[in-house]
BALOBA-1460 file (C-alpha; in Angstrom, 3 decimals):
// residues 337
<rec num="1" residu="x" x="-95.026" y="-42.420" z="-31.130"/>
<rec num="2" residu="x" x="-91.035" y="-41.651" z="-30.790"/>
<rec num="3" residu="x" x="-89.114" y="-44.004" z="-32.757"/>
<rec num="4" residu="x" x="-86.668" y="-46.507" z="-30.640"/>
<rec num="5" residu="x" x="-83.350" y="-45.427" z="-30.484"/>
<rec num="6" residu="x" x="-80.944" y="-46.784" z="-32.508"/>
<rec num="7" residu="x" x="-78.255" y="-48.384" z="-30.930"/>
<rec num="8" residu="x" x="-74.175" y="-47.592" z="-31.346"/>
<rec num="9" residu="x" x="-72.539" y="-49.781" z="-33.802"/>
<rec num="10" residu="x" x="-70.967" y="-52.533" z="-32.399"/>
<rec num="11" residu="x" x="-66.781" y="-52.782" z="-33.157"/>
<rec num="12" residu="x" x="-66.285" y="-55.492" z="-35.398"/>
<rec num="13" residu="x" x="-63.459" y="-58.043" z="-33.787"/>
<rec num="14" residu="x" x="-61.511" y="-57.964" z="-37.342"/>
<rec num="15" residu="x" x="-61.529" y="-54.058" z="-36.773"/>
<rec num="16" residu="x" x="-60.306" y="-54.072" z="-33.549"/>
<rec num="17" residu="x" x="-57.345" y="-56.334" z="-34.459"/>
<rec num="18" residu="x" x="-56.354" y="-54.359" z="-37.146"/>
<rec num="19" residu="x" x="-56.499" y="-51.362" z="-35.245"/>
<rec num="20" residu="x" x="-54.175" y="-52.840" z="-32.811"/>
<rec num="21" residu="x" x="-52.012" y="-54.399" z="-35.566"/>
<rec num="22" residu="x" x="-51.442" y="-50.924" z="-37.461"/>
<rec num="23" residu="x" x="-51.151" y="-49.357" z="-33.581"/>
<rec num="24" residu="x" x="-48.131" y="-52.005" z="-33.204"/>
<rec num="25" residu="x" x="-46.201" y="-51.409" z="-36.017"/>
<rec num="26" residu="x" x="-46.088" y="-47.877" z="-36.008"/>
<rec num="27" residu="x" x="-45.033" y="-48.234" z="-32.204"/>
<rec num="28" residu="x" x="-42.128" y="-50.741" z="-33.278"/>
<rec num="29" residu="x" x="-41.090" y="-48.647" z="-36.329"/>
<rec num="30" residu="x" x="-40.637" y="-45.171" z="-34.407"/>
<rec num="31" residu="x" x="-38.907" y="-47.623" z="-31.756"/>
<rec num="32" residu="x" x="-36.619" y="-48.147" z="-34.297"/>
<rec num="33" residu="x" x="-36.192" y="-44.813" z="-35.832"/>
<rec num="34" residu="x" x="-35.629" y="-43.442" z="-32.495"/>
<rec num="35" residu="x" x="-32.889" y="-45.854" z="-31.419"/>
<rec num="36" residu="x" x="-31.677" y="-45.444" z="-34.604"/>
<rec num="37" residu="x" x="-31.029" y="-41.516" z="-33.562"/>
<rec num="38" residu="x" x="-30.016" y="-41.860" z="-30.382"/>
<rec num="39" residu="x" x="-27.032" y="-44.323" z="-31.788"/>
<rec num="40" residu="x" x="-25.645" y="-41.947" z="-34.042"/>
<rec num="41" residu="x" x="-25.994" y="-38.767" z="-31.059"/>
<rec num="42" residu="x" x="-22.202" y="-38.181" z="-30.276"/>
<rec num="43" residu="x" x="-21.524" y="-38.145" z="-33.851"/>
<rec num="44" residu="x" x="-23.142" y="-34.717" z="-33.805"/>
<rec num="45" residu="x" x="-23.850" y="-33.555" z="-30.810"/>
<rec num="46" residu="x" x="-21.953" y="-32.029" z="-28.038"/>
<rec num="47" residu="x" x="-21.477" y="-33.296" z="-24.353"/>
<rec num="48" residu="x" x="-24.189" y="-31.688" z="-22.686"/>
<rec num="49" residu="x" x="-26.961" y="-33.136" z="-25.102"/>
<rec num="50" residu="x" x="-25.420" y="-36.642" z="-24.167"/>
<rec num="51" residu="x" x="-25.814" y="-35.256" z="-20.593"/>
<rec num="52" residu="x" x="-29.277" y="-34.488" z="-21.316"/>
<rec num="53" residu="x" x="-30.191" y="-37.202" z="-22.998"/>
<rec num="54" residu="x" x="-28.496" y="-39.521" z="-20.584"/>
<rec num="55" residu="x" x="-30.485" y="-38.281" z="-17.671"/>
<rec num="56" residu="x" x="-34.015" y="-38.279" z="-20.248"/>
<rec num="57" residu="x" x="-33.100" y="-42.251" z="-19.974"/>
<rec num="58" residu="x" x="-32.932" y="-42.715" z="-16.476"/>
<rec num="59" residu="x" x="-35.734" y="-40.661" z="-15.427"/>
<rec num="60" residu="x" x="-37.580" y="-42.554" z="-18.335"/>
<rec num="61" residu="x" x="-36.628" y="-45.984" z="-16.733"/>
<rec num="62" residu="x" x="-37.666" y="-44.805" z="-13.343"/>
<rec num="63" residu="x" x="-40.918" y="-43.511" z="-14.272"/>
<rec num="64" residu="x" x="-41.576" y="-47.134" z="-16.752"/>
<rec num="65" residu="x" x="-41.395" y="-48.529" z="-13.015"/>
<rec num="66" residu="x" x="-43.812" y="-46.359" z="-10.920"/>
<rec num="67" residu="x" x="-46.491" y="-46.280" z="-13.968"/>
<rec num="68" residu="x" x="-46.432" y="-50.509" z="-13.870"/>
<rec num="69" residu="x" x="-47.313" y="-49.942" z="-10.490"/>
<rec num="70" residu="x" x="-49.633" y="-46.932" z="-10.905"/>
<rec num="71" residu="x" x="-51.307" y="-47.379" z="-14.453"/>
<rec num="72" residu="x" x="-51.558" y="-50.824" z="-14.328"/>
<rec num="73" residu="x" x="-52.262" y="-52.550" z="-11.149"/>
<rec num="74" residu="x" x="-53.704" y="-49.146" z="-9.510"/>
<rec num="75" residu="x" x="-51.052" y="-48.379" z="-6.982"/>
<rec num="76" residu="x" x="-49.948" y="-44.975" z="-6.125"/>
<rec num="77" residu="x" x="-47.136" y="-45.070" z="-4.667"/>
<rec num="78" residu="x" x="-44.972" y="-41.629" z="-3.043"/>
<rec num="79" residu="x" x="-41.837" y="-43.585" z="-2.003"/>
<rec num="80" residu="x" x="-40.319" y="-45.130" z="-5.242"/>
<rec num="81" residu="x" x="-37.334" y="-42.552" z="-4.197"/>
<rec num="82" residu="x" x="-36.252" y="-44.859" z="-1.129"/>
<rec num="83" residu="x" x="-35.785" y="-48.102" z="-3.697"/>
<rec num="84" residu="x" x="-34.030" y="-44.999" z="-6.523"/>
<rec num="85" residu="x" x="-31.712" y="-44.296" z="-3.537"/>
<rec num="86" residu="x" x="-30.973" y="-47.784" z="-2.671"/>
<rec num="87" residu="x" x="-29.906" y="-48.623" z="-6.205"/>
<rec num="88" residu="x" x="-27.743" y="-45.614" z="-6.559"/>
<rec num="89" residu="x" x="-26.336" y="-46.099" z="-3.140"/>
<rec num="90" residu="x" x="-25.478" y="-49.867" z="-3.252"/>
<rec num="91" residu="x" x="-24.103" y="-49.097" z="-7.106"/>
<rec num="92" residu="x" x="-21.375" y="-46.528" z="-5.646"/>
<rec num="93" residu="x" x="-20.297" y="-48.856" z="-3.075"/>
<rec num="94" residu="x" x="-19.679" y="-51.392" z="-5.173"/>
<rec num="95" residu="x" x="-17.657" y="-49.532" z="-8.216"/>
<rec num="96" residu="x" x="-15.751" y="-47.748" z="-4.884"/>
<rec num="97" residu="x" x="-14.289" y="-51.034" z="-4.289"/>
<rec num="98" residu="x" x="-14.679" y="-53.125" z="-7.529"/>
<rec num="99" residu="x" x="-14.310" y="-51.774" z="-10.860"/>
<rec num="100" residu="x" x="-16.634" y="-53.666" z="-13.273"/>
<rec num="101" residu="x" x="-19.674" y="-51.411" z="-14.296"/>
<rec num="102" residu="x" x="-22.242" y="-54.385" z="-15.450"/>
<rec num="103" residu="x" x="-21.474" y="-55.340" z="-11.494"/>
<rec num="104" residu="x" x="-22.123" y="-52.110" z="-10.126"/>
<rec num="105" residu="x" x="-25.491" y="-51.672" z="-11.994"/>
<rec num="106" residu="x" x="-26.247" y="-54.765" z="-11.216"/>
<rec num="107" residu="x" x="-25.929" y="-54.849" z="-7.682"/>
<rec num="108" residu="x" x="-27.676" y="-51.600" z="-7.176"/>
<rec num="109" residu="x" x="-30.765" y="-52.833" z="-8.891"/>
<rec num="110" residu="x" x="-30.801" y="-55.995" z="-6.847"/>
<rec num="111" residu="x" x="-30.583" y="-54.317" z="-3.698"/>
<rec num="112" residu="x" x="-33.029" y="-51.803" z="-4.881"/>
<rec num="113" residu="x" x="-35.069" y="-55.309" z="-5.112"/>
<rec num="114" residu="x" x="-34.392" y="-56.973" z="-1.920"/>
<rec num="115" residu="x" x="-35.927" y="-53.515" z="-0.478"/>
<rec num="116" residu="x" x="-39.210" y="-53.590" z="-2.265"/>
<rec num="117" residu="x" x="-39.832" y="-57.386" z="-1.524"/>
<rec num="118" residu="x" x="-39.323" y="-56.615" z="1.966"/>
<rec num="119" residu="x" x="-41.392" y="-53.297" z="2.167"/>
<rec num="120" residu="x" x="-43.580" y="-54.284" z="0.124"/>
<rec num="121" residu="x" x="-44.712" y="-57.266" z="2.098"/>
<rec num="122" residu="x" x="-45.820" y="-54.638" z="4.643"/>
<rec num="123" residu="x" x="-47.321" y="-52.121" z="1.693"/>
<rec num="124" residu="x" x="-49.667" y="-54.582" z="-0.481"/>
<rec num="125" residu="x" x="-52.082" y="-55.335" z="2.409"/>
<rec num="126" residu="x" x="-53.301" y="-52.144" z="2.252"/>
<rec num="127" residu="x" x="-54.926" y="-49.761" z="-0.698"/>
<rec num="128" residu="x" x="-55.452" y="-46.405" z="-1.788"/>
<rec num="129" residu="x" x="-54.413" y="-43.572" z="0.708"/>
<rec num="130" residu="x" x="-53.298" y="-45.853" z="3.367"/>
<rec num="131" residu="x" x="-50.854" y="-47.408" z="0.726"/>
<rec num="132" residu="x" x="-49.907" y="-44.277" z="-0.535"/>
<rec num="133" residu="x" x="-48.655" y="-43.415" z="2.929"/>
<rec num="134" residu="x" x="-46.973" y="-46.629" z="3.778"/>
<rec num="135" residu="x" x="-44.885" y="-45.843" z="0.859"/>
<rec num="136" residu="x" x="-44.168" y="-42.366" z="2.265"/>
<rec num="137" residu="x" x="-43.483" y="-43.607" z="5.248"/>
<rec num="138" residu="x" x="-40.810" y="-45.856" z="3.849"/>
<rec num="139" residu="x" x="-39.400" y="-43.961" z="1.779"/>
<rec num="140" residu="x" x="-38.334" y="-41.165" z="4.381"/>
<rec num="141" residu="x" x="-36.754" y="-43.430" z="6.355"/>
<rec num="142" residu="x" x="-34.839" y="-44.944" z="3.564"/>
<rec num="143" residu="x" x="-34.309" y="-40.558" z="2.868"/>
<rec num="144" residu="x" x="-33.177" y="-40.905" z="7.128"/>
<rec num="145" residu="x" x="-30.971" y="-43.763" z="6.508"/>
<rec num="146" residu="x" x="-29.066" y="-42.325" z="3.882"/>
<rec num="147" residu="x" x="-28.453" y="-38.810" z="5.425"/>
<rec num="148" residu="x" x="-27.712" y="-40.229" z="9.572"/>
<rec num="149" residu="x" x="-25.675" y="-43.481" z="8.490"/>
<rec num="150" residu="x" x="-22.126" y="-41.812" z="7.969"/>
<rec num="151" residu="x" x="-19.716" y="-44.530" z="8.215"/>
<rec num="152" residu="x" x="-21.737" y="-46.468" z="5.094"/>
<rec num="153" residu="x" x="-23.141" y="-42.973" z="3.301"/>
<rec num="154" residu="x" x="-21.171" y="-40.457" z="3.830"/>
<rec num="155" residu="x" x="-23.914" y="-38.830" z="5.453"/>
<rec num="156" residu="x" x="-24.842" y="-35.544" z="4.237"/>
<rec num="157" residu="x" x="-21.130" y="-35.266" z="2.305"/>
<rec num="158" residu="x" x="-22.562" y="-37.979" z="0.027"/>
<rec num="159" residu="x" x="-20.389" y="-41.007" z="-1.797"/>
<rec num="160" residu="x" x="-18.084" y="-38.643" z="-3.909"/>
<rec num="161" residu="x" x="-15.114" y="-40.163" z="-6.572"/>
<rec num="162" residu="x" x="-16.885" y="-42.997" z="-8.104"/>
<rec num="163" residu="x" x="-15.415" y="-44.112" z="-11.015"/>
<rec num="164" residu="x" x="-16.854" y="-45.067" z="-14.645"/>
<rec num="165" residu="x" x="-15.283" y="-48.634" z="-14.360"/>
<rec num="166" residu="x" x="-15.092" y="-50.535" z="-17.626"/>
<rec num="167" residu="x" x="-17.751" y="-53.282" z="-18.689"/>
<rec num="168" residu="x" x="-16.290" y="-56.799" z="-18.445"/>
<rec num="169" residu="x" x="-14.721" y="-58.726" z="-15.744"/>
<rec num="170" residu="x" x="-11.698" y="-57.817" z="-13.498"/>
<rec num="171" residu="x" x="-8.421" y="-59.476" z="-15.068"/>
<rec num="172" residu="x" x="-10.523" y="-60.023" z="-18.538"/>
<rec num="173" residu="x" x="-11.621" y="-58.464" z="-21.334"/>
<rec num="174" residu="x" x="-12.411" y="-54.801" z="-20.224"/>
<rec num="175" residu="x" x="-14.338" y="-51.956" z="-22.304"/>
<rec num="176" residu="x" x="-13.264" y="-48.359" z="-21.062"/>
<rec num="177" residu="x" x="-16.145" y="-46.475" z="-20.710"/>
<rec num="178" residu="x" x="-14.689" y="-43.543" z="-19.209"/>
<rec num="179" residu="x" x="-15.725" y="-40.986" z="-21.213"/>
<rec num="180" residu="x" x="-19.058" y="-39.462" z="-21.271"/>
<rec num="181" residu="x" x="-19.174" y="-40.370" z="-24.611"/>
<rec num="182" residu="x" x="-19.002" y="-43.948" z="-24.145"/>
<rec num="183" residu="x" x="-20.950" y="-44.088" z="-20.708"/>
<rec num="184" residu="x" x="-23.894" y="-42.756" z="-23.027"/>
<rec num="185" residu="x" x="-23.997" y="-46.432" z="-24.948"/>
<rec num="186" residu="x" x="-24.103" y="-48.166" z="-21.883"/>
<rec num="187" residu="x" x="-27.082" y="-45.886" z="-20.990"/>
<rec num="188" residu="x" x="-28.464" y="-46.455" z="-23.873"/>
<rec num="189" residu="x" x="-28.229" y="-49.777" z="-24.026"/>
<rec num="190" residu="x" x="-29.101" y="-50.812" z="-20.692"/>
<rec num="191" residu="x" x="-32.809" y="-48.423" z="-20.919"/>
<rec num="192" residu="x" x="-33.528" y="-50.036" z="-24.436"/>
<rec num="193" residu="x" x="-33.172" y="-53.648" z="-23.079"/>
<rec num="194" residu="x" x="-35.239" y="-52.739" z="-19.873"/>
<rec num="195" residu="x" x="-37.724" y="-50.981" z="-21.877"/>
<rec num="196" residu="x" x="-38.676" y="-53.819" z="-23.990"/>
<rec num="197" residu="x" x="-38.289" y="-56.170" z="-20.872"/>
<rec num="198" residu="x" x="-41.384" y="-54.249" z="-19.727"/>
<rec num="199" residu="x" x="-42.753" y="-54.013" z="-22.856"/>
<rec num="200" residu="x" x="-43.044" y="-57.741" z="-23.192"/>
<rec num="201" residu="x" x="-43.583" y="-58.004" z="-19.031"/>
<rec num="202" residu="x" x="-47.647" y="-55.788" z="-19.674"/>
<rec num="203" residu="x" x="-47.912" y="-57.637" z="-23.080"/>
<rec num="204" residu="x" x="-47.738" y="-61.103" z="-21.082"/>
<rec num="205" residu="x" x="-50.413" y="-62.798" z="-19.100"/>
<rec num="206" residu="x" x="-49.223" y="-61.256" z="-15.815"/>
<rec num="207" residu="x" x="-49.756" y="-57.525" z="-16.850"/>
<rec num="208" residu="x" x="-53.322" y="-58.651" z="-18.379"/>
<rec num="209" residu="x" x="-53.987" y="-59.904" z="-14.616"/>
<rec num="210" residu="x" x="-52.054" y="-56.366" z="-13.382"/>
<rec num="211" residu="x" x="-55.143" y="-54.620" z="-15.624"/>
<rec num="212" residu="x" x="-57.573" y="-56.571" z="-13.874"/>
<rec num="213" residu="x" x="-56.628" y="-55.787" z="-10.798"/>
<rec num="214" residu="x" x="-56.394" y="-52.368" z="-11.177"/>
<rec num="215" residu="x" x="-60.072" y="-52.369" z="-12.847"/>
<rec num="216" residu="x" x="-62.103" y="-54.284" z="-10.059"/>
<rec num="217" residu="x" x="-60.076" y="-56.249" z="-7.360"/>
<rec num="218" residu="x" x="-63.084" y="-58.047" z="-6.125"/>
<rec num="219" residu="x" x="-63.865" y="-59.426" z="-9.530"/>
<rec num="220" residu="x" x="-60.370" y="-60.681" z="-10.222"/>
<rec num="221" residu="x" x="-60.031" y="-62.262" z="-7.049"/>
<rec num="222" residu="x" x="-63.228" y="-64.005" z="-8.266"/>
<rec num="223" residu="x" x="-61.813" y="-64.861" z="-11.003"/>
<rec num="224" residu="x" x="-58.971" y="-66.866" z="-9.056"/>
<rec num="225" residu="x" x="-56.367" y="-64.448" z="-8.993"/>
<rec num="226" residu="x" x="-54.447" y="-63.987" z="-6.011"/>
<rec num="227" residu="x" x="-54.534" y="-60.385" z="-5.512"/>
<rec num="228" residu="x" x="-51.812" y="-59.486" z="-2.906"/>
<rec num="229" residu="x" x="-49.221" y="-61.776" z="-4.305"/>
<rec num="230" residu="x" x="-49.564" y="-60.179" z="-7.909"/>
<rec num="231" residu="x" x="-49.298" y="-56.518" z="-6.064"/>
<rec num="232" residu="x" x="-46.346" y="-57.648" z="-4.692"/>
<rec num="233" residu="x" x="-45.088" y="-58.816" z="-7.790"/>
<rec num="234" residu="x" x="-45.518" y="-55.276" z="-9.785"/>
<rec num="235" residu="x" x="-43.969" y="-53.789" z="-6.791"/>
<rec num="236" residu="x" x="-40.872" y="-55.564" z="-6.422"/>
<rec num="237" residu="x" x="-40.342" y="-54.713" z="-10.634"/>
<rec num="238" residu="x" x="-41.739" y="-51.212" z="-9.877"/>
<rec num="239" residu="x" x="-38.616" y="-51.531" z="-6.915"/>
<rec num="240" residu="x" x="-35.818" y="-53.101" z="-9.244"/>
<rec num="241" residu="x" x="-36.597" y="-50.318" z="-12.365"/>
<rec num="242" residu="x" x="-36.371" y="-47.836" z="-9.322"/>
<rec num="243" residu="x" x="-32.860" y="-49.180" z="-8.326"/>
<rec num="244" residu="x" x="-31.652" y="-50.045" z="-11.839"/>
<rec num="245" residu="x" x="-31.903" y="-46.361" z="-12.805"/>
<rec num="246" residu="x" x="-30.904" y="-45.112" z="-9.349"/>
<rec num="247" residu="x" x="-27.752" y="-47.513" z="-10.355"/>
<rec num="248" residu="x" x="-27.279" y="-45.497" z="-13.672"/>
<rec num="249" residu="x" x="-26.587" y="-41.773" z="-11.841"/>
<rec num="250" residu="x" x="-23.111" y="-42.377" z="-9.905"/>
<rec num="251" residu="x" x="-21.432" y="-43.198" z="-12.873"/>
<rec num="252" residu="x" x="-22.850" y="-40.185" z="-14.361"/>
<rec num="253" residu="x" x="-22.296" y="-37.883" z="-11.876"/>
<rec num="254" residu="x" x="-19.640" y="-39.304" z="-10.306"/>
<rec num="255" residu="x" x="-21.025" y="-38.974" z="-6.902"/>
<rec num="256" residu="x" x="-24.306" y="-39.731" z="-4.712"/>
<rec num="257" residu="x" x="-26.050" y="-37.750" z="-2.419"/>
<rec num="258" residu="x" x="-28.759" y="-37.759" z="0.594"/>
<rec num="259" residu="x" x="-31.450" y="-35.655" z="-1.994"/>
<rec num="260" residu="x" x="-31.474" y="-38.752" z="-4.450"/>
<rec num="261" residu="x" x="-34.177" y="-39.938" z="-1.631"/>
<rec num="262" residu="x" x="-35.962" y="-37.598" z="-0.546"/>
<rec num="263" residu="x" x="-39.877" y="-37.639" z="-1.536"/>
<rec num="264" residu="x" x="-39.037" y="-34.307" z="-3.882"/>
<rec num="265" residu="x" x="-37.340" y="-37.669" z="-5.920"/>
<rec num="266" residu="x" x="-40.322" y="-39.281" z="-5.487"/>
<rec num="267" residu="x" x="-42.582" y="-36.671" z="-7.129"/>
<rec num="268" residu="x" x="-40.645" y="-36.562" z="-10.405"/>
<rec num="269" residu="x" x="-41.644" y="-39.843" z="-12.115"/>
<rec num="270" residu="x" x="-45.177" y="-39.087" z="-10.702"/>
<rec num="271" residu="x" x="-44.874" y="-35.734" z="-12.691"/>
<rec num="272" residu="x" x="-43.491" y="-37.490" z="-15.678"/>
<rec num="273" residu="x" x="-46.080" y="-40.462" z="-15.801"/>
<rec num="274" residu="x" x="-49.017" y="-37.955" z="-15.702"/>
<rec num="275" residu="x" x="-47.348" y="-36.056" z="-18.555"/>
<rec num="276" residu="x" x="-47.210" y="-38.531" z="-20.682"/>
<rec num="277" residu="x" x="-50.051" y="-40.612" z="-20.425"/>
<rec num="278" residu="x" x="-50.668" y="-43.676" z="-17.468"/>
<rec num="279" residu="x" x="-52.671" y="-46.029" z="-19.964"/>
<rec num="280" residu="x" x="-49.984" y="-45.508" z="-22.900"/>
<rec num="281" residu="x" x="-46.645" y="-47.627" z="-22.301"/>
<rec num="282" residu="x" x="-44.933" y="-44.773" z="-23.966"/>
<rec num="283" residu="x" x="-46.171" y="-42.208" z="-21.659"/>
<rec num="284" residu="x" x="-43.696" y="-42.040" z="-18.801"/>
<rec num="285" residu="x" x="-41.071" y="-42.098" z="-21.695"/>
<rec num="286" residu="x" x="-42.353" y="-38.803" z="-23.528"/>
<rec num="287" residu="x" x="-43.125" y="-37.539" z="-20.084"/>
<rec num="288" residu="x" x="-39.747" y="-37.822" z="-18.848"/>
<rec num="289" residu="x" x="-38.544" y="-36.212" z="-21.811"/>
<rec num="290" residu="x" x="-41.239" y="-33.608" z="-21.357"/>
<rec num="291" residu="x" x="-40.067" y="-32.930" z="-18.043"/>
<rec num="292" residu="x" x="-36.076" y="-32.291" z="-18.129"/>
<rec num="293" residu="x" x="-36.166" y="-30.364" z="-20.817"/>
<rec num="294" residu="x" x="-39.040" y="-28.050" z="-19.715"/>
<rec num="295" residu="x" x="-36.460" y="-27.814" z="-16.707"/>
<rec num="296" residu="x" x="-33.209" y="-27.605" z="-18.442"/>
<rec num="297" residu="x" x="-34.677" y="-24.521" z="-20.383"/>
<rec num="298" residu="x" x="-36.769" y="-22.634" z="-17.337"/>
<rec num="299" residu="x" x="-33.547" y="-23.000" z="-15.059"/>
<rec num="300" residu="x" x="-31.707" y="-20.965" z="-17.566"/>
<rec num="301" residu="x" x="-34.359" y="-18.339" z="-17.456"/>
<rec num="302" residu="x" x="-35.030" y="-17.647" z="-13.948"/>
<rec num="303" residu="x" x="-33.738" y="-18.361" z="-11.006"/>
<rec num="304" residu="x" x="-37.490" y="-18.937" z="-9.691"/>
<rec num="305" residu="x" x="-37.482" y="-21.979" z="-11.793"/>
<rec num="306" residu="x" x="-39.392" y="-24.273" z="-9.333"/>
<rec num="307" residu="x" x="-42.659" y="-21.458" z="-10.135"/>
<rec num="308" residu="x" x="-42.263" y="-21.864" z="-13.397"/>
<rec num="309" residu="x" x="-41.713" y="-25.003" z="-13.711"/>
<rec num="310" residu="x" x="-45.175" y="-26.148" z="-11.632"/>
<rec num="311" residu="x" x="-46.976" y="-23.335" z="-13.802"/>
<rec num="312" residu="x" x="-45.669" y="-25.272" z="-17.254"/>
<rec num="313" residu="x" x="-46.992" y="-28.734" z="-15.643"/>
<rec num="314" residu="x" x="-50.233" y="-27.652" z="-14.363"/>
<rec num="315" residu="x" x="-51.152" y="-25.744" z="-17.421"/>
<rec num="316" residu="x" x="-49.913" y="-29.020" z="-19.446"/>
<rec num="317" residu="x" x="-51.661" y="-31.732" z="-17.400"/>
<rec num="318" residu="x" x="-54.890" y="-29.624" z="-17.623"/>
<rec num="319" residu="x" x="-54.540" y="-28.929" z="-21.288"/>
<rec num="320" residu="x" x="-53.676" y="-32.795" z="-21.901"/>
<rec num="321" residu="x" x="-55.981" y="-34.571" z="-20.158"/>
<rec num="322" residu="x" x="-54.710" y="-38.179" z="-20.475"/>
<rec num="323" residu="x" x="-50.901" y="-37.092" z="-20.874"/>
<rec num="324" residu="x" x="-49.390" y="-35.888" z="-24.706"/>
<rec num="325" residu="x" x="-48.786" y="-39.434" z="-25.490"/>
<rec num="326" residu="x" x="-52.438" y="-41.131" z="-25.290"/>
<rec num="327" residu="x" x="-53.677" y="-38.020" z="-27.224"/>
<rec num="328" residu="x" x="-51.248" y="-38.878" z="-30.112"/>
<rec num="329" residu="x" x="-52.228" y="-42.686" z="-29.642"/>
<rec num="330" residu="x" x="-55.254" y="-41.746" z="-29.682"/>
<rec num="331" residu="x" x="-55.230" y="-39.641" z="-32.826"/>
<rec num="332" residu="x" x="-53.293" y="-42.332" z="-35.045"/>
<rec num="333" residu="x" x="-55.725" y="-44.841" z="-33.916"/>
<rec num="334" residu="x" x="-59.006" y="-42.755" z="-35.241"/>
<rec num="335" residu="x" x="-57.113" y="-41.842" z="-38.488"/>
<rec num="336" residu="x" x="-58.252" y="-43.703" z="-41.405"/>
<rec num="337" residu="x" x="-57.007" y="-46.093" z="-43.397"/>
């Protein structure tokens, strides 16, 4: 007679909460650590790290955006570059006629959200490929838009001359910001707060119902959750992270151009997010980081740096299934106490 098998151990509750617990503070402590770095940066390093760095953050804020949508509520969406372009866009227009940074940034990620409320309307009803399209869809036209409309764009010449204006208020106190240097805090600054807006945004009831979602829709509508309105929520923040670090780039480089929305945009916090891990809150962060410098040192090697480049993330995705950042997770979890 064959003996009955013996069923897995079940995961104590007190296990599981310390698990999380230990999972928490290491999170917050190399949170810390890490800010701690970045502050002290231009003490030692030269301009193009900043530069680096600087454009690490952004990319990192846009891809935070596309993975709520993606990771958590289930959404993939190919036209996050529209609501990118649309914060970058609205930003230059308004340092090119008022200089006050925090209004600039501002303003471009408000716009950016005004566009995904009103898009997105027309997105949530649908799922899967059919969304995935929509956003496409959108998203070259916004790419249209940007490169046809002279008179507001610049059309294919781009926004050019905009200014690092100081942070305050016009006829106030003003903080020159000029510099690379200093721009670099105000990067800083403004991904860290966002970061841990989000943070706190999938800790909160509304990303648990984001999860659900994303895990069976039918069952959380069951369970009285009103599915289309809570898509439309995560894509109007997916929208404003777009536009906030869309906002972030003039400043930087000083100018804005038609590419900033084309879906070759699009693809990059897709890349980034699947790099780092969808289910890990840190993953689009190490992914991003993953991402420009594989670029920064591939374009130095060849001029065929697009090959490359695909080779390094194919052979990376496929040897990290899960993205780098859940397989750490992962690993510190399992390791003893």
């Amino acid at each position: 007679m064959m003996p009955a098998p013996v069923p897995p151990a079940a995961v104590r509750p007190a296990d599981a909460a310390s698990v999380r617990a230990r999972g928490r503070a290491l999170g917050t402590s190399a949170a810390v650590a890490l800010l701690l770095v970045l502050a002290a940066l231009p003490l030692v390093a030269r301009a193009y790290v900043l530069y680096l760095v600087m454009q690490i953050a952004i990319l990192a804020l846009f891809a935070l955006g596309f993975n709520l949508l993606f990771g958590y509520t289930g959404l993939l969406s190919f036209g996050q570059a529209g609501f990118f372009a649309v914060g970058a866009y609205a930003c230059a227009k308004i340092l090119l006629r008022v200089p006050s940074l925090p209004l600039g940034i501002l303003g471009g990620a408000a716009a950016a959200g005004v566009a995904a409320a009103a898009l997105g309307l027309l997105s949530v009803r649908h799922t899967r490929i059919y969304f995935s399209m929509l956003t496409l869809a959108f998203g070259m036209m916004i790419f249209s838009i940007a490169w046809k409309w002279r008179a507001v764009t610049g059309g294919d010449d781009g926004l050019v001359g905009v200014p690092r204006a100081p942070v305050g208020l016009p006829g106030l106190v003003l903080l020159d910001v000029s510099t690379l240097d200093r721009y670099y805090y105000v990067v800083l600054v403004v991904a860290a707060v966002a970061t841990y807006g989000l943070w706190r945004l999938v800790q909160s009831p509304l990303g648990l119902a984001l999860r659900a979602i994303r895990d069976s829709e039918s069952r959380a509508a069951f369970a009285g959750i009103s599915v289309p309105a809570y898509r439309l929520v995560a894509f109007v923040v997916a929208g404003l992270y777009a536009g906030l670090a869309g906002a972030l780039l003039p400043p930087l480089e000083n100018t804005v151009t038609p590419p900033v929305a084309h879906w070759s945009t699009s693809a990059e916090p897709i890349l980034a997010t699947l790099l780092g891990g969808i289910y890990t809150f840190a993953g689009p962060i190490v992914g991003a980081a993953l991402l420009v410098l594989l670029k920064d040192v591939i374009v130095r090697v060849t001029v065929h740096w697009s090959i490359v480049l695909g080779a390094a993330v194919i052979v990376l995705v496929m040897g990290f299934r899960g993205g780098v950042a859940s397989i750490v997770a992962g690993r510190v979890r399992a390791r003893p106490r």
